[in-house]
Structure formats: structure tokens, C-alpha cells
N, C-alpha and C positions, 0 to 999 in steps of 0.2 A: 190518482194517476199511478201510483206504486201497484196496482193489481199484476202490471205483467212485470216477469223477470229481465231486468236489464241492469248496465250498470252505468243506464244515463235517463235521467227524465226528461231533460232538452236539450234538445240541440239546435243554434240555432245557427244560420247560413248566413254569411255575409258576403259583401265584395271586399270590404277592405274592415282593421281594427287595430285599435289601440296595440302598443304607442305609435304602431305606423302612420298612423291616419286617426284624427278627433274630430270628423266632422256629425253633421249632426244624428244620420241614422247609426252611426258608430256608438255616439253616447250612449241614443237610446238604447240598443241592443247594453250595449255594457252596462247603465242603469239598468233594464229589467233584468239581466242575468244577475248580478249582483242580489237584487231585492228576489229574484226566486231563491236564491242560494240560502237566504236568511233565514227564507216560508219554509226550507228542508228540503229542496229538492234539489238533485244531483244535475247540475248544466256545465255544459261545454258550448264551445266557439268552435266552429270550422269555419277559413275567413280565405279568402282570395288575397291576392300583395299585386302592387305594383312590377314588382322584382320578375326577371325571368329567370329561368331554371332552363340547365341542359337538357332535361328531363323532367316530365311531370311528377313532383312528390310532393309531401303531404309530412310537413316538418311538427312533430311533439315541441309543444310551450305552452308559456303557462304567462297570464298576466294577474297581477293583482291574485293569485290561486287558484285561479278560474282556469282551467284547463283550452287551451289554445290551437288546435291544428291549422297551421299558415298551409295552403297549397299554391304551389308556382305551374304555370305555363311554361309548356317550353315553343312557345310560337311569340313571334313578334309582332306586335300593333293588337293582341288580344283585346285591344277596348273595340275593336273594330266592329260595327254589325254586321258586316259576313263572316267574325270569327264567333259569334255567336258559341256553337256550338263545337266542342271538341269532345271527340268519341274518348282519349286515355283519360279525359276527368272523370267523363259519365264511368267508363271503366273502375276510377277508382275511389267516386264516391259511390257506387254500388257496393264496392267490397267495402269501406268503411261502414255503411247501414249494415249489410251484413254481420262484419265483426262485432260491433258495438250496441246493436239492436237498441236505438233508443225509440225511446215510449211515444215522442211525438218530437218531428221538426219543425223549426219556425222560419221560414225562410224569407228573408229581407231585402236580397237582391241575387240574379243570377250573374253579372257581371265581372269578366276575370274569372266567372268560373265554369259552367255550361248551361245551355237555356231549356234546359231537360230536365232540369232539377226536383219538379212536382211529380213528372211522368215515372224518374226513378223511384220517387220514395214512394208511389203505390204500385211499379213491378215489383217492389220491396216487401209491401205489405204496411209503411209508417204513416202514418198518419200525419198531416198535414197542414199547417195555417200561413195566411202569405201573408204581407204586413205590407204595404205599395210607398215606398218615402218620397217615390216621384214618379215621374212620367215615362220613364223608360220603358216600360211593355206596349207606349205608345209613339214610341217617334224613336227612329233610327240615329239620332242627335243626342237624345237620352233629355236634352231640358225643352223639349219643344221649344225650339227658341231656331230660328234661321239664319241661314247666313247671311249676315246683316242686321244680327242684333231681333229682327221683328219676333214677337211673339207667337206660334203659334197653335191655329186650333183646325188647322186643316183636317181632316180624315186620314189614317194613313191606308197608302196606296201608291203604287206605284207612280202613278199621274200625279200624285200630290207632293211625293218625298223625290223623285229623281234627282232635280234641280237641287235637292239642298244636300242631300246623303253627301257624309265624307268617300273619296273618292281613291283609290289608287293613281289612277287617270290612264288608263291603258284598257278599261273595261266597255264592250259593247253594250246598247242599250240594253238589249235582251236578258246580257248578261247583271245589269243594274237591277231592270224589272226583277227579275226572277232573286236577284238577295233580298229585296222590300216585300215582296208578296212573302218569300219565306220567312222573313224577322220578323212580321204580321201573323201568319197564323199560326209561328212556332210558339207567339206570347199569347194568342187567344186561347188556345191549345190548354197552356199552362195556367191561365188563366181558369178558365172553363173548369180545370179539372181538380185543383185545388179544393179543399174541405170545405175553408173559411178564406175567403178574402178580403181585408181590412184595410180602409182608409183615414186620415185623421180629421177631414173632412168633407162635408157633402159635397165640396165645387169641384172637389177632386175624384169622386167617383160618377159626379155628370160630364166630365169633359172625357174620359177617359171611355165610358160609356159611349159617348157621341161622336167618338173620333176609331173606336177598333167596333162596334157594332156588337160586343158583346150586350149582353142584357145587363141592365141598370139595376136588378135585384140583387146581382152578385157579389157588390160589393157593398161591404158594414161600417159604417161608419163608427171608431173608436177614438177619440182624441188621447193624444200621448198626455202619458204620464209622465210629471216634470217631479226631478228630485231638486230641492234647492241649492244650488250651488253656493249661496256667500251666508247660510247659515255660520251664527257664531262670530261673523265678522261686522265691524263695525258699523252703522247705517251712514251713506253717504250723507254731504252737508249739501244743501241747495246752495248754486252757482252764486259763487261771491262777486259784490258789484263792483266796476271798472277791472273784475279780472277777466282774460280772455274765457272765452265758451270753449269748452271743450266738448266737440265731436269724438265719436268714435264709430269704428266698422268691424266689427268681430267675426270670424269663422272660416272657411275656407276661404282664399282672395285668387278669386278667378275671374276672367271676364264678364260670365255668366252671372254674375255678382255682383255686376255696375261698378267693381271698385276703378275703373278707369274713367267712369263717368264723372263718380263722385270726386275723385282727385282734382278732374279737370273743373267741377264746380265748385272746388274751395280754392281753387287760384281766380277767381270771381270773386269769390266772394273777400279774401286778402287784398286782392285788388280795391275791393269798392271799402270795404273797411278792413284798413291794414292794421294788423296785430290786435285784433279786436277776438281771434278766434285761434283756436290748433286742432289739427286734427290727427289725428292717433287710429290705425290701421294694426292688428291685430289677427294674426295667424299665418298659415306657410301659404308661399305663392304657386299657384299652381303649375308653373315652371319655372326656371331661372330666366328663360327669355320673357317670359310676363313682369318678373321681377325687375329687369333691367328697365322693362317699358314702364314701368312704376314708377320706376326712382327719377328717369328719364322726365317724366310729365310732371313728378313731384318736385323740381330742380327748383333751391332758392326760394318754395315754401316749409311753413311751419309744420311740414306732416313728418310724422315720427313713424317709422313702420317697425314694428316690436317684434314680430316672428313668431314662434310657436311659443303659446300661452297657455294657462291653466287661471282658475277662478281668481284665487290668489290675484298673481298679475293685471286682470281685469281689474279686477277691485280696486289695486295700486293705482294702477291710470284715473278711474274714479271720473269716466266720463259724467258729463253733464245731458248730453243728448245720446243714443243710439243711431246713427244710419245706415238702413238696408235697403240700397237702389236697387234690387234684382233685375238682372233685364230676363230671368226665366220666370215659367209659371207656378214661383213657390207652393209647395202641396201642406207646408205646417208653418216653419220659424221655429223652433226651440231659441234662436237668437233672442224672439222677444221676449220672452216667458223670464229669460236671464234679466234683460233690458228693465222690466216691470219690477223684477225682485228686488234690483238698484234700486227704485224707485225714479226711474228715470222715462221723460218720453220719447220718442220716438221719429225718424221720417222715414217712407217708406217707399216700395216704387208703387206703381197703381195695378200689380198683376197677383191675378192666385190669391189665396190665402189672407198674406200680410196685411193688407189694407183692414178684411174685414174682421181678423185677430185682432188688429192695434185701435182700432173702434177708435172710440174720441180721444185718446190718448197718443194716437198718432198722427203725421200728414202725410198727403199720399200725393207724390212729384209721380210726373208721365216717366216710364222707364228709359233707360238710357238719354235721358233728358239735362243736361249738364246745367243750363241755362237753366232748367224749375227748380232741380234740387239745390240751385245756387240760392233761387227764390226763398222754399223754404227756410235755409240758412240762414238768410237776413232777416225774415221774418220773425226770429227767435232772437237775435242782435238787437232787433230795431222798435220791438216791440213787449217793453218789461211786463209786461204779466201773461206772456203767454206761457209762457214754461208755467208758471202754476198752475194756471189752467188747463194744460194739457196733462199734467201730473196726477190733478186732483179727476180724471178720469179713464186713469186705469182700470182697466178690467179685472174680474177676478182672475185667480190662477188658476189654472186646468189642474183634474185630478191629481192628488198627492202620486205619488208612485206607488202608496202601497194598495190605496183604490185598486189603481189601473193594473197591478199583479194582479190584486185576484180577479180582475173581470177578465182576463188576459186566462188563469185559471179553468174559472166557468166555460169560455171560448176552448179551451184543448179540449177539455170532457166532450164538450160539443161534436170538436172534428174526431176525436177516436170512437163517439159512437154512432158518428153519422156514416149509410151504406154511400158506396162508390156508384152514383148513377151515372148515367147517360150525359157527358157532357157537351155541352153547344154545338164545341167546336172540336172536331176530331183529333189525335197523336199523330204528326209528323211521321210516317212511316221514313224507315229508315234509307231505304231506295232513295228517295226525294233527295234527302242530305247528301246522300254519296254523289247524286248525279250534278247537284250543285259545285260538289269538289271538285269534279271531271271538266264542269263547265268554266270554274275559274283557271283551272292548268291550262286548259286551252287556250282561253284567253291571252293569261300570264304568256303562254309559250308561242305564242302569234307574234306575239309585239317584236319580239327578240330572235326570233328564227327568219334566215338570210331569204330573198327570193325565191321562190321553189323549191323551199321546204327545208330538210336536212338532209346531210348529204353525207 
């Protein structure tokens, strides 16, 4: 990869990164930047934030020495799917490719930052690999998940998403259609035209396939590479008798996440055997009003909520079980791969991924199901040899990280000398976008302008 002159070999694109944010496409990016850095090659972060900005810029840092560019939005509700795209980012990740000329971009998510991201870096000339952590290029929700908790695998379409798209509520239908058709072919688009596009597994690049009608060759199936987290540190003891079972729920705690399910099924389960259990919740909430709603439903039981954590800490807690009730369609878990290195098993929801990673080692409760995953619960209380048995088949562990670099490697050589063909699905001309803009002002300035217009 050093053939051409630059004075960056990757760069890789996120939405959000360390220490702002440790969720799990965050790690990954920050493990394999880390582990290129070792192999010799020269990586940096260009990362999206939460935070708004008066103006769009693109702040120098540095985490762990890894070179850091944070960019801010200066628009508000930037998670939005009609804020999709903003022309001052595409503006000034164009100049950053320009200035910095790196050898190849990896790009992880467009979110917080603009959905144009693939298109620039080959009016660029860079070379290109996408890496899908979810479902976002397929559902204007981001977790295919509805509102009301259902999982879904609808098609996106306008007929499909109207009813569930987050809303302003001031906006005509025409004007709903016409953001869903656009957030649809802006991500086939980007899609389509990407080098390499990589998934971590197959269930996820057949839904994704079945629901935007891209072609089902496009995407590769690579399983992430796991660094071990509690290397060096002590091996947990298996759960001591008549001491309470400790549960735990590790990594982001958002809705999407069942962690309100599960709360509400360990007051079930304290209920039917009191102080038989504790449950232990682990990471930041994904607002302070979810937070309050947590503590709220968690009132006068034994759940401990620890807040932003690192391995260490994990460790310290020293669960006995792992549980992840996701009510979305997880596309990996790196939660379990931690969960299995404890040597610990598992309960799970029934969607995506998790179920068929945690194989015998885990149990799989209907999502958003308070009542089964109370089930499971007991099940593990009430029943002394399951926890061994569910122990003693663990899965193996997915590639070392240092595997998954170089296959990661091989993959870049791939996109920088693969030609730019003919993609699926066409580039968003830029007409289209503007006239979307025009369409929302409208809208926006109808609701608010007096009878008869302006005067």
C-alpha cells in the first residue's frame, strides 16, 4: 500500500469515537486502527460527534496517538433522515481527501456526517471499502426496528417507511415520500459504487439485499476481529452456591437495546425469588430522559447501573450471566465475544445475529418480551447445572485481530486495484437534493405563514 505518495495509508470514517462514544463499531474501528499502526502503516480517524458546531469544522486530536479529526455540524437534529446530506461537509471532506491524499478510505458509517461519502472519495480518485455495522443504508430508523418496538424486514419504500419515519409533523405526504425515496437511492447509490462492501455476517447481507433490492453479490462477508479484552486479568470463579446470580447488560443502554425490557423482567424475576439475583447494567444512557425512565422502573430493586465502563470495570462486576434482549436486528455482538472470554453464558433476544453467534451457549427470550426473559432468568436460578452446561458450549472465538488486519490488508489491495465500473444504481445528481431543500422550506414555511400568504 506505500506505492503511492501520501502521508496517510488509512483513513478511516466514522460517526462517532473514542472517548466520546465506546460503542461497539467505535471499538472495532479503534482495534483495527490500533493493530494497522503496529503492521506500519500510517492511520488516522476522521469521526462525526454528537456536539453541534456554529459552523462546520473539522477539529485536529489525537486519541491514544492515533491522529483524530472530530467534525461538527452546524444544523440541528443532524441524526435526521432528511438531514442525510449536507453540501459544507461534502465541501470539506473533499478538501480534506484533497489535502491529505490518503492511500485508501474505510468507511464505517455516514451518520452526522454526509451520505455522499463513497461518491466523494471517487470524484477524489481514493479508493474505497465500506464495512455495514448495521442496518442504516436500509431503514430510515437506522435499527429497522418500528415504532413500537416490532422488528423490521419490510422493503424500504416509501409505502413501507411513511408510518414509521421520525417526523417533524408539519410535513405533506409528498413531501415524506419524496425524503424515503431519496434516503433509498442516496444509500443504493453508495452502496453500488463502493470498491468492497463488507458485512460480518451472512443474515445481514441477505436482509439488506432483500429489503433495498441491491444485488446480494455485493456484499462480503468478513467476521470482525476480536482483540481480547481481560487478557492478563484474573479468570472469573463459577457462581458461588446460595450467593445471588449476577446478571449483567454491557454497552450502549438504549431502548433499542431492551434494556427496559430486561429491567422490567428482573422485577419478575426478585419478585418470584427475592434476593436470589442482582442485576448490574453497564454503559451511558442514551439520554438522561431514558436514564430517569431506568431508574424510575428500576426503583427498590437490586439493579446497580455503573455508567461508562472500560474492561477493567467489567471484570470487577464479574458477572455470572451476560444479557442482551436487543429489540433491533443485531448485525454482530462484539458484547458476546467479551461475554465468552469471561467464560460466561449468555441470554439473548431472538433477532439478527446474536442467537445464532451464542449457538448453545446461549438462550434466546422473544425480543422486547419481559415475561420470557424473566423465564430465562429463572431458569438459571432454578435449575443448578445449567450454567455449566451452557458454559461448556461456548463457541470458538472469531478471528484474532491480527488475522482479521491482514485480511482487512489483502481487501484494500483489492479496492485500489479494482476499476470503477458501472454501478447498479446511479449518483444522486445534485438538482434532486437542492430541490428536496426547496421542498422542505416550503413545507417548513406553510405551517407558519398567516392566511394569504406574506404580507
Amino acid at each position: 500500500m506505500r506505492s503511492i505518495v501520501t502521508d496517510m495509508d488509512v483513513l478511516h470514517v466514522i460517526h462517532q469515537f473514542a472517548p466520546e462514544s465506546r460503542g461497539g463499531s467505535e471499538s472495532y474501528a479503534l482495534d483495527l486502527a490500533r493493530r494497522q499502526r503496529a503492521r506500519g502503516f500510517s492511520v488516522a480517524v476522521l469521526t462525526g460527534t454528537k456536539h453541534w458546531a456554529e459552523e462546520v469544522r473539522l477539529v485536529e486530536d489525537e486519541f491514544e496517538g492515533l491522529p483524530v479529526y472530530r467534525l461538527n455540524r452546524n444544523d440541528l437534529y443532524f441524526d435526521h433522515h432528511v438531514k442525510m446530506w449536507h453540501p459544507e461537509v461534502e465541501e470539506r471532506f473533499e478538501r480534506f481527501l484533497r489535502e491529505h491524499r490518503p492511500a485508501l478510505v474505510h468507511i464505517h458509517h455516514w451518520v452526522r456526517l454526509t451520505c455522499n461519502l463513497v461518491e466523494i472519495c471517487e470524484r477524489v480518485g481514493v479508493p474505497n471499502v465500506v464495512t455495514l455495522h448495521d442496518y442504516y443504508t436500509s431503514c430510515p430508523r437506522a435499527f429497522r426496528r418500528r415504532v413500537g418496538d416490532e422488528a423490521c424486514r419490510r422493503s424500504l419504500s416509501s409505502e413501507s417507511c411513511r408510518s414509521c419515519v421520525p417526523k417533524y409533523g408539519h410535513e405533506p405526504q409528498h413531501e415524506l415520500d419524496e425524503g424515503i425515496d431519496l434516503y433509498r437511492d442516496s444509500y443504493r447509490s453508495e452502496v453500488s459504487l463502493a470498491r468492497v462492501v463488507l458485512v460480518a455476517v451472512d443474515s445481514t447481507a441477505d436482509l439488506l439485499s432483500q429489503t433495498t433490492g441491491i444485488d446480494r453479490g455485493r456484499y462480503r462477508t468478513l467476521p470482525l476481529g476480536y482483540r481480547q479484552r481481560f487478557d492478563g486479568m484474573p479468570k472469573l470463579a463459577a457462581p458461588a452456591p446460595g450467593a445471588p446470580l449476577r446478571f449483567a447488560y454491557w454497552g450502549g443502554v438504549g431502548r433499542h437495546k431492551g434494556v427496559d425490557a430486561l429491567v422490567s423482567a428482573f422485577r419478575q424475576v426478585e419478585a418470584a425469588r427475592p434476593g436470589r439475583a442482582e442485576l448490574h447494567v453497564l454503559g451511558d444512557f442514551e439520554s438522561p430522559q431514558f436514564g430517569d425512565e431506568m431508574h424510575t422502573i428500576a426503583a427498590g430493586l437490586p439493579v446497580n447501573f455503573h455508567g461508562v465502563f472500560d474492561p477493567e470495570q467489567l471484570h470487577a462486576v464479574a458477572p455470572d450471566v451476560g444479557v442482551f434482549p436487543s429489540t433491533c436486528i443485531e448485525t454482530f455482538g462484539i458484547v458476546l465475544d467479551e461475554c465468552f472470554e469471561l467464560g460466561r453464558p449468555c441470554i439473548t433476544s431472538d433477532l439478527g445475529a446474536l442467537p445464532d453467534r451464542s449457538g448453545g451457549a446461549g438462550m434466546s427470550t422473544r425480543a422486547g418480551d419481559s415475561a420470557d426473559i424473566a423465564r430465562a432468568m429463572l431458569r438459571l436460578l432454578d435449575e443448578p447445572g445449567l450454567w455449566g452446561e451452557l458454559v461448556s458450549k461456548i463457541p470458538s472465538p472469531p478471528p484474532a485481530l491480527d488475522q482479521h488486519a491482514a485480511d482487512i490488508e489483502k481487501i484494500y489491495e483489492e479496492a485500489r486495484a479494482a476499476p470503477v465500473g458501472r454501478p447498479q444504481f446511479e449518483t444522486i445528481p445534485l438538482a434532486r437534493r437542492q430541490a428536496f431543500w426547496r421542498l422542505q422550506m416550503e413545507a417548513e414555511a406553510s405551517g407558519s405563514l398567516p392566511p394569504g400568504g406574506p404580507r
